[in-house]
C-alpha positions as CSV (number, residue, x, y, z in Angstrom):
1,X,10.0,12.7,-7.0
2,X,6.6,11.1,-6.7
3,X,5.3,13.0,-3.1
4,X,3.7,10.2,-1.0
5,X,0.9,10.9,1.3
6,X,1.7,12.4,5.3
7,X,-0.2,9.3,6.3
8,X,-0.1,5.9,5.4
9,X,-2.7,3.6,6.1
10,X,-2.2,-0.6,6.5
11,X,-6.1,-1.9,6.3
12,X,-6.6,-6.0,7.1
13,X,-9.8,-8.2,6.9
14,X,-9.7,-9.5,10.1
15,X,-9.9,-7.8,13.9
16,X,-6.5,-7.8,15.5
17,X,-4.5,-7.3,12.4
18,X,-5.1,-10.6,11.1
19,X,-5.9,-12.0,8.0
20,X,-4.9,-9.7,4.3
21,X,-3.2,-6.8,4.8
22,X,-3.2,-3.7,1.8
23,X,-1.6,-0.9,1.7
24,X,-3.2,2.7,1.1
25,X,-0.9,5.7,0.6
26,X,-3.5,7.7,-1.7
27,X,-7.6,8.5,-1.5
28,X,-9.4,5.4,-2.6
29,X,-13.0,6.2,-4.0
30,X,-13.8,2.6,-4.0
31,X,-12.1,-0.3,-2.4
32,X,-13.1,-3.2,-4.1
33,X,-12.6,-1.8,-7.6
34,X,-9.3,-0.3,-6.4
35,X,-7.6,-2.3,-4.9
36,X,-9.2,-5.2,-4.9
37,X,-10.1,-5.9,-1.3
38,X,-13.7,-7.0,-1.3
39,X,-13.6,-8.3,2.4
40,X,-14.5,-5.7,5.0
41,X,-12.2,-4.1,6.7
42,X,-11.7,-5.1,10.2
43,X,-8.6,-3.7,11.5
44,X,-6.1,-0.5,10.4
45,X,-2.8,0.7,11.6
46,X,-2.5,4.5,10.7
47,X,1.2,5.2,10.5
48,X,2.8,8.8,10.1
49,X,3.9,8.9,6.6
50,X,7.0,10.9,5.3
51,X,6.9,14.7,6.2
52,X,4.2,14.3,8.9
53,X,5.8,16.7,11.1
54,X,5.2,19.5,8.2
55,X,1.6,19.0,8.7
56,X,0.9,16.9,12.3
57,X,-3.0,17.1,11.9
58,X,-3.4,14.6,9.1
59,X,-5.6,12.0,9.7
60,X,-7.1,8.9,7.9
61,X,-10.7,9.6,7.2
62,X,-12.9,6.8,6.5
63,X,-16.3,6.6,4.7
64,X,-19.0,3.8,4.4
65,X,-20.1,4.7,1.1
66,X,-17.8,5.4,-2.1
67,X,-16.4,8.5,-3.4
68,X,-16.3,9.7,0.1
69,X,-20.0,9.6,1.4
70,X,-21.9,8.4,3.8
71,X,-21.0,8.5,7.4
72,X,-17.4,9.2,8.6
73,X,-14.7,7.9,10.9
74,X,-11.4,9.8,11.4
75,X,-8.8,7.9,13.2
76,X,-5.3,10.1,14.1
77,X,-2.2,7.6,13.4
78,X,-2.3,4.3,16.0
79,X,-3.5,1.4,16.1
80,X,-7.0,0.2,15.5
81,X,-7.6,-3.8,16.2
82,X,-11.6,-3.7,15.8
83,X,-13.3,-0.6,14.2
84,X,-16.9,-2.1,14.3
85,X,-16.9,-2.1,18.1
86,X,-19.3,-0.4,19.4
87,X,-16.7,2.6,20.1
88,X,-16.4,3.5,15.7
89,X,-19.6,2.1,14.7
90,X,-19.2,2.6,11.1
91,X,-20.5,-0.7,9.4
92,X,-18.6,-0.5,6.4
93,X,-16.2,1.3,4.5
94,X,-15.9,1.6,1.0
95,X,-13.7,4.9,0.5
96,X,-10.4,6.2,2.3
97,X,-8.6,9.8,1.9
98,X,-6.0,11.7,3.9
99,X,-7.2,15.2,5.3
100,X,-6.6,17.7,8.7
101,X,-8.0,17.0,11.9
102,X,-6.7,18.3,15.6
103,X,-2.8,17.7,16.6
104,X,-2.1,13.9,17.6
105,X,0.9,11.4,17.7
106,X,1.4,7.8,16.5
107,X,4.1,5.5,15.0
108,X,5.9,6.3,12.1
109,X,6.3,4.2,9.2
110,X,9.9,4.4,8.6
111,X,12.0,4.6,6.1
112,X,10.8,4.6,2.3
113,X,13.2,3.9,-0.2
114,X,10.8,2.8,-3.0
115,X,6.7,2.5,-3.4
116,X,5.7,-0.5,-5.5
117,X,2.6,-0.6,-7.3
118,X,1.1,-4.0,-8.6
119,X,-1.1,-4.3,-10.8
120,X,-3.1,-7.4,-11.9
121,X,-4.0,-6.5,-15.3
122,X,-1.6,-5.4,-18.1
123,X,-1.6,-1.3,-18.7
124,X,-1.7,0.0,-15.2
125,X,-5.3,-1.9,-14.7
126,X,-7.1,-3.8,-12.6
127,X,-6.7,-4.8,-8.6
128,X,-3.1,-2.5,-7.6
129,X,-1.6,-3.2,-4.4
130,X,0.8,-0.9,-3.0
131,X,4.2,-2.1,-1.5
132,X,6.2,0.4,0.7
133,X,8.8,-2.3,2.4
134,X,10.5,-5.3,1.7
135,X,8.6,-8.5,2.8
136,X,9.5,-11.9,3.0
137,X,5.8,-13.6,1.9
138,X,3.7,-11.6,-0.5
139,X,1.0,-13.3,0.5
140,X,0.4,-11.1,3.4
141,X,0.0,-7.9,1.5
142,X,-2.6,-8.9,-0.4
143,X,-0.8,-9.0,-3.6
144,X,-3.2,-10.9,-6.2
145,X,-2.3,-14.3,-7.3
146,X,-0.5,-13.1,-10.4
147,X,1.1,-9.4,-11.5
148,X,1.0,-8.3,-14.8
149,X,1.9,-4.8,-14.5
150,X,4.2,-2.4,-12.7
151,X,5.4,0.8,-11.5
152,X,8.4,1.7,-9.1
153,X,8.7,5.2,-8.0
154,X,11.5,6.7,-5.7
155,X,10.4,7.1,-2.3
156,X,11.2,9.9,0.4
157,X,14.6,7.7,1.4
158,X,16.0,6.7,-2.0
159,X,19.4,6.1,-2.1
160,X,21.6,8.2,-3.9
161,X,23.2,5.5,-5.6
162,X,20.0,4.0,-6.3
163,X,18.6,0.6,-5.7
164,X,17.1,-3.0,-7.3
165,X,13.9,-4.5,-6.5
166,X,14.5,-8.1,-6.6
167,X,10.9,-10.0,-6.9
168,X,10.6,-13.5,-5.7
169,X,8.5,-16.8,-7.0
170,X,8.7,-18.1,-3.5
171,X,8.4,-17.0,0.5
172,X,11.7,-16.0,1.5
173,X,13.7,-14.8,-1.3
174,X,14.0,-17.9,-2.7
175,X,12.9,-19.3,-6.1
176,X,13.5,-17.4,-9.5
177,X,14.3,-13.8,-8.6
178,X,13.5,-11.5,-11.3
179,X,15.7,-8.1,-10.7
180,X,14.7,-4.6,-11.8
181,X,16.8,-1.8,-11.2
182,X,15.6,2.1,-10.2
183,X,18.5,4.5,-10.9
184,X,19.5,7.5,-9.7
185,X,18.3,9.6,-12.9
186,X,15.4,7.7,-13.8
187,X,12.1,9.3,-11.6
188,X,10.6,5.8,-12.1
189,X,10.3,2.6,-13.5
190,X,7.3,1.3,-15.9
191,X,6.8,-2.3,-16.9
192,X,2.8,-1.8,-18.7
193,X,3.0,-5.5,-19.3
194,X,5.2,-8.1,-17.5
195,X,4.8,-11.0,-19.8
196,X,7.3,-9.0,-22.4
197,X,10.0,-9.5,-19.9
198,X,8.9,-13.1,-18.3
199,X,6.8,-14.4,-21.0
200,X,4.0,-15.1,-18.5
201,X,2.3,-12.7,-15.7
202,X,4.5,-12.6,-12.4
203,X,3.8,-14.9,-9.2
204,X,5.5,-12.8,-6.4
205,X,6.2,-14.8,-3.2
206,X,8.7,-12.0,-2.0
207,X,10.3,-8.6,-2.4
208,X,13.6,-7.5,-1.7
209,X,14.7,-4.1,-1.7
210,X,18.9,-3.7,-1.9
């Protein structure tokens, strides 16, 4: 099973949570190539990941330059609506990664049944956005405009029984839905290139997980 980082990070481009949101769940050496968020970032929620109580000093550590340079900011999980305020004072940040700091609490994430990674070039490449819940509009996780790659892995709370991903045109489960089941024996699902299912890259205005 694929083991998913003790802290899980929601960054947005905008103070107060506003704006797009990504998801980060592994180190990022450099945003913009990554993950395509070439916006600031604002605003972060730090959320206890799976396992957290194994290891209860993890924090999200924060760096202004890439591959994990520059000056720092640590932030134990909670919530962070401005962290250019005068109290962080880190004028950008170009490189996230998970390591130990002292003991402190913070909301959980909840329950993981799958991780969703996006991709908006064929072959695992380009801009990947990470998707950890359902969501009824796409649009707020920063998903790019179209997907052409794709891989599902089973999360901390897969079912048993296993699950399907259905994945939306349109806000609201509506539209075409394109299903993809994860089974029980299968550790994950690869689509390298979207188009040999659809015939075209994939527009994603929601995910349901069921």
């Amino acid at each position: 099973m694929y083991m998913l980082s003790r802290i899980i990070v929601d960054v947005f481009d905008q103070p107060n949570f506003q704006g797009r949101k990504v998801t980060i769940c592994d180190p990022v050496k450099n945003i913009p190539q990554e993950i395509g968020f070439d916006g600031n970032i604002a605003s972060c929620i730090v959320y206890q990941g799976p396992n957290f109580a194994a290891s209860p000093n993890e924090k999200a550590i924060l760096f202004e330059k890439p591959d994990f340079k520059g000056q720092q900011l640590v932030l134990a999980p909670g919530y962070y609506e401005n962290i250019h305020n005068g109290t962080y004072n880190l004028p950008t940040i170009q490189s996230i990664k998970m390591g130990s700091a002292l003991k402190a609490n913070g909301p959980s994430y909840g329950q993981i049944p799958v991780i969703l990674e996006l991709f908006s070039k064929p072959g695992f490449k380009g801009a990947k956005t990470t998707v950890l819940k359902e969501t009824n509009n796409a649009q707020q996780l920063g998903i790019p405009d179209t997907v052409s790659s794709l891989i599902i892995r089973k999360g901390p709370d897969f079912p048993r029984s296993g699950c399907k991903v259905m994945i939306y045109q349109q806000p609201d489960f509506s539209g075409e839905g394109w299903p993809v089941e994860v089974r029980p024996y299968t550790p994950q699902v690869q689509i390298p290139n979207v188009m040999a299912n659809t015939r075209q890259p994939l527009t994603i205005g929601s995910i349901k997980i069921a």
